[in-house]
N, C-alpha and C positions, 0 to 999 in steps of 0.2 A: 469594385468587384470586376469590372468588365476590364479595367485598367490592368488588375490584376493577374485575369484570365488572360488578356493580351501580352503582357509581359512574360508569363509562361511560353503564349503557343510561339511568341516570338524568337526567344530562348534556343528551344531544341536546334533549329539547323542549327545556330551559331556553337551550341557545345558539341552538338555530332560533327562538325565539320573537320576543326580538327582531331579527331580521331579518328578520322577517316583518311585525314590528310595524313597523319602518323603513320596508321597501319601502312598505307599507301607507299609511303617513303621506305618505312620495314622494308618492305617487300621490295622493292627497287633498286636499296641497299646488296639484298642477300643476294638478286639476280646478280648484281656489279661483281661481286666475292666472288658467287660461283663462275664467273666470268675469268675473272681475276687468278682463281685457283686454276683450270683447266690450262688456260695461259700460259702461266709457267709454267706447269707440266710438259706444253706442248713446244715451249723454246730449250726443253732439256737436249735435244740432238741436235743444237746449234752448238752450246756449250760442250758437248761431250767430243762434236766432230773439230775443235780446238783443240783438244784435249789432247784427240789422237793425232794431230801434226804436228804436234808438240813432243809426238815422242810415245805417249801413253796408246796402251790398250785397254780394248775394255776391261780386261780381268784387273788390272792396276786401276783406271779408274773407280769399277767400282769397289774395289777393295778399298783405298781411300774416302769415296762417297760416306760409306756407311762408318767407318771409322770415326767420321767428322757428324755426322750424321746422328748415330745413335747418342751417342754422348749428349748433345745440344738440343734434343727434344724429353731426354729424360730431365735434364737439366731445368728444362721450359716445365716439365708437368710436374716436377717437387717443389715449383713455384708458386705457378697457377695453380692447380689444380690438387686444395684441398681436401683433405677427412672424406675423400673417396678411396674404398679397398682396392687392392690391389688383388688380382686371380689368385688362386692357389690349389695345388693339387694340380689336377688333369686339366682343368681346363688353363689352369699358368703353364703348363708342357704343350698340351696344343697351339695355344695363342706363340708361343715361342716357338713351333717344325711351322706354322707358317709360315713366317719368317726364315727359319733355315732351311726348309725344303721349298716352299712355294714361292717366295718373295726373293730370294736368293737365284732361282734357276729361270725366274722370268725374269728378270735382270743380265743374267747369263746369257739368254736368247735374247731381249730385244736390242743392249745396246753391241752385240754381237754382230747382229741383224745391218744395227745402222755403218757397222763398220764396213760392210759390204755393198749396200745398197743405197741410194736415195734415202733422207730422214723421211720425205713426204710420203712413198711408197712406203715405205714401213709402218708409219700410223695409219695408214690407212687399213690397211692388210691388217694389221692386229688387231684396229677397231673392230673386229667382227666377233671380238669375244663378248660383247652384251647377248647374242642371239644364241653362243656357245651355252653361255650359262643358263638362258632361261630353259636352252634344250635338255640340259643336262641336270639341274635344279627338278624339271617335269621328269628322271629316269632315276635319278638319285629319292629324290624328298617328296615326291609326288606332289608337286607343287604343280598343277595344270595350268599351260597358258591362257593368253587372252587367245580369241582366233586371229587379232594378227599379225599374230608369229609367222605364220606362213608367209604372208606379205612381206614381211620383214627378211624372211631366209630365203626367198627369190631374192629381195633387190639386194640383199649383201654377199650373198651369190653371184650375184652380178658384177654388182659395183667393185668384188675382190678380183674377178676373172679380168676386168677393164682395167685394172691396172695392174694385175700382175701379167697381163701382154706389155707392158710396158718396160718390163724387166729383159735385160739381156740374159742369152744362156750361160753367162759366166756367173751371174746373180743366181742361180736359182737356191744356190746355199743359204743364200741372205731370206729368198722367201722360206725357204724351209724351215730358220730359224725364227722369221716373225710368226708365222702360224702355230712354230713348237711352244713360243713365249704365250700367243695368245691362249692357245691350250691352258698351259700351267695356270694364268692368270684365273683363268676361269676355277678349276678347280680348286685356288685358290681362295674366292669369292662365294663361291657356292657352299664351301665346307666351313671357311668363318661364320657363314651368316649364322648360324647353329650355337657361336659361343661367342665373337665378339658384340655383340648386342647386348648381352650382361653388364658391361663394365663401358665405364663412357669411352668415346671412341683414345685421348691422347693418352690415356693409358694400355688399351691396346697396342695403339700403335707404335708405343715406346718399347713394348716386349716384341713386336714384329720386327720393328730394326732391328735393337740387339741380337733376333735371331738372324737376322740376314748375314748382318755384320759377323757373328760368329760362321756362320757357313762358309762366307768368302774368306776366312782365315784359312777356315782346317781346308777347304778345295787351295788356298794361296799354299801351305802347308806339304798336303799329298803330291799336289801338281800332276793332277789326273792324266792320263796319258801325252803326257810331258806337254800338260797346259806352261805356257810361257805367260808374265806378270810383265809388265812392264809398266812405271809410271812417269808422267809427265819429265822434260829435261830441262824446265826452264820455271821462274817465276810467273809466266802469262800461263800457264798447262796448268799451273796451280791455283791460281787465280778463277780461274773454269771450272776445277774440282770443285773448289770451296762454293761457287756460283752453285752449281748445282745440287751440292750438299746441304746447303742454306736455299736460297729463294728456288732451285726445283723439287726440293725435300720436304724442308721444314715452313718452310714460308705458307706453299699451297694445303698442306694440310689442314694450317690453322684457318685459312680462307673458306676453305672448304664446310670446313666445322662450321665456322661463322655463318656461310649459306643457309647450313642444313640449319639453325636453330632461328632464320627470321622466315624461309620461304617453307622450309619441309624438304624430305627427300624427292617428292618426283620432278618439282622443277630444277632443283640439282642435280640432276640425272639426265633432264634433256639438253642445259646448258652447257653439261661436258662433252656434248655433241660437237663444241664447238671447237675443243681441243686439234683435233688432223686440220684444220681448217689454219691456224696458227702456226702447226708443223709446215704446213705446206707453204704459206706466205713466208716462212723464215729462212726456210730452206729454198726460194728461189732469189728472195731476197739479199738475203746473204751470204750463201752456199754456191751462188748460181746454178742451182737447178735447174734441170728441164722439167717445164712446166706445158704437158700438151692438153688439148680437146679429151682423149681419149681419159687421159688420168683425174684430168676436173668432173667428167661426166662419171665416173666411176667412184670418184669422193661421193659428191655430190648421192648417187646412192645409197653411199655404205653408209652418212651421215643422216639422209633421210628414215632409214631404218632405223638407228639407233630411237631418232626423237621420234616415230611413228608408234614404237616398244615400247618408251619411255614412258609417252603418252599414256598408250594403252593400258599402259601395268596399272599406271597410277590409277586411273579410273574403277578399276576391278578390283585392285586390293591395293589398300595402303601398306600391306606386310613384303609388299612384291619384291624381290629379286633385285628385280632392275633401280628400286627405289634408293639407290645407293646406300648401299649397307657403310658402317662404320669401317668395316675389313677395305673396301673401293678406294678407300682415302691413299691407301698405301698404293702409289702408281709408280709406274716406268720409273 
């Protein structure tokens, strides 16, 4: 009997333990991905700024991007991913103008942006659209923030004015352009959360490319006020397309995914904090950027805000904004 009962109480640690060590790994796992996802994202303006020595502009880049792009994530979700519906009606038209109106014109703006300015300056500057959308999410959806929003729109306030003193007067087109793209993006973010949430996220985002991809057509097409196209002149310019058509495209998305389904969205949301952080080490690294006091100290708070946001959203609602919606996949 006593044998018996001891054999029991002995038991439990030894079967909780690994389950705990499991859950434990999960979750260590999903932090690595979301690590892993933002990463790539944020080594996308090392590859793009090849791109453009190479001969190519943005508008030829990303016309190629998505060309290669769309094709090879549809490809990837008629794979994996099946006896899940496909949108239809209004909400397949919506899921598809964000893509060619919203994903398409912030694309337009940031890698625009980077053709003029520092890559580091520019993610930084643009990271300010987590605090765009919770503002604008609270005037659109009446979605009310946490209180500290406020906190958050001082230090990224800040942290954007400290480094766009960093910019020359010959730049200021470049910031005009990251803040137009952050703009878009938000709007962009804020208006999916309403319909790509219905359908799992690689199916959205396979209608988001295609629209992207179709938008830079018909704008390659019209050639809006004698917009110029120009792609890469050489096999290494292509090489860089294809780079960040694949692993800054399609690679982080699936990473991403893979986050969101071991950790949840808000620790995927403060991890991708760590994104400008990547831009900026690659971009001195590689690029030989200038890298001062003024532009670390001013990272440093547009970064803090984000994960401050992040934080706070999650805490107060798990439906939050900031909780990286399925639409957030679709980046730079």
């Amino acid at each position: 009997m006593s044998a018996s009962g001891g054999s029991s109480a002995g038991s439990d640690p030894i079967v909780s333990r690994p389950g705990t060590a499991a859950r434990a790994n999960h979750r260590v796992i999903g932090i690595v991905l979301a690590i892993a996802s933002c990463s790539l994202y944020g080594m996308n303006p090392v590859f793009s700024v090849n791109a453009y020595d190479d001969g190519a502009n943005s508008r030829g880049l990303m016309i190629a991007r998505f060309l290669i792009a769309a094709p090879l994530l549809l490809a990837y979700r008629l794979v994996a991913v099946r006896g899940v519906k496909w949108p239809r009606g209004r909400d397949l038209l919506e899921i598809f103008l964000f893509g060619f109106v919203g994903f398409t014109f912030q694309s337009f703006f940031y890698f625009g942006a980077i053709e003029r300015m520092a890559s580091g300056l520019v993610s930084v500057i643009f990271y300010c659209f987590p605090i765009m959308a919770v503002l604008l999410a609270w005037w659109l959806l009446k979605h009310e923030p946490s209180s500290a929003i406020w906190v958050c729109l001082v230090l990224t306030v800040a942290g954007v004015g400290l480094t766009a003193g960093e910019v020359s007067g010959a730049e200021t087109t470049g910031i005009a352009l990251t803040l137009a793209g952050a703009l878009t993006y938000t709007f962009y973010v804020v208006l999916s959360s309403r319909v790509m949430p219905r359908y799992d996220g690689i199916t959205g985002l396979s209608i988001v490319l295609f629209g992207a991809m179709a938008g830079w057509l018909v704008l390659w097409a019209i050639r809006p006020f004698g917009m110029q196209v120009e792609f890469p002149d050489t096999n290494f310019g292509w090489a860089n397309v294809a780079i960040i058509a694949t692993f800054g495209t399609i690679v982080p998305m699936g990473t991403f995914f893979a986050a969101m389904k071991r950790v949840g969205p808000g620790p995927t949301s403060v991890a991708s904090a760590f994104e400008p952080v990547v831009t900026i080490a690659a971009g001195t690294l590689l690029l030989d950027e200038r890298l001062t006091g003024r532009s670390v100290i001013g990272a440093t708070l547009v970064i803090a805000a984000v994960v401050l946001l992040a934080r706070s959203e999650a805490r107060r609602d798990v439906g939050s904004l900031t909780n990286a919606s399925p639409g957030g996949a679709a980046h730079n």
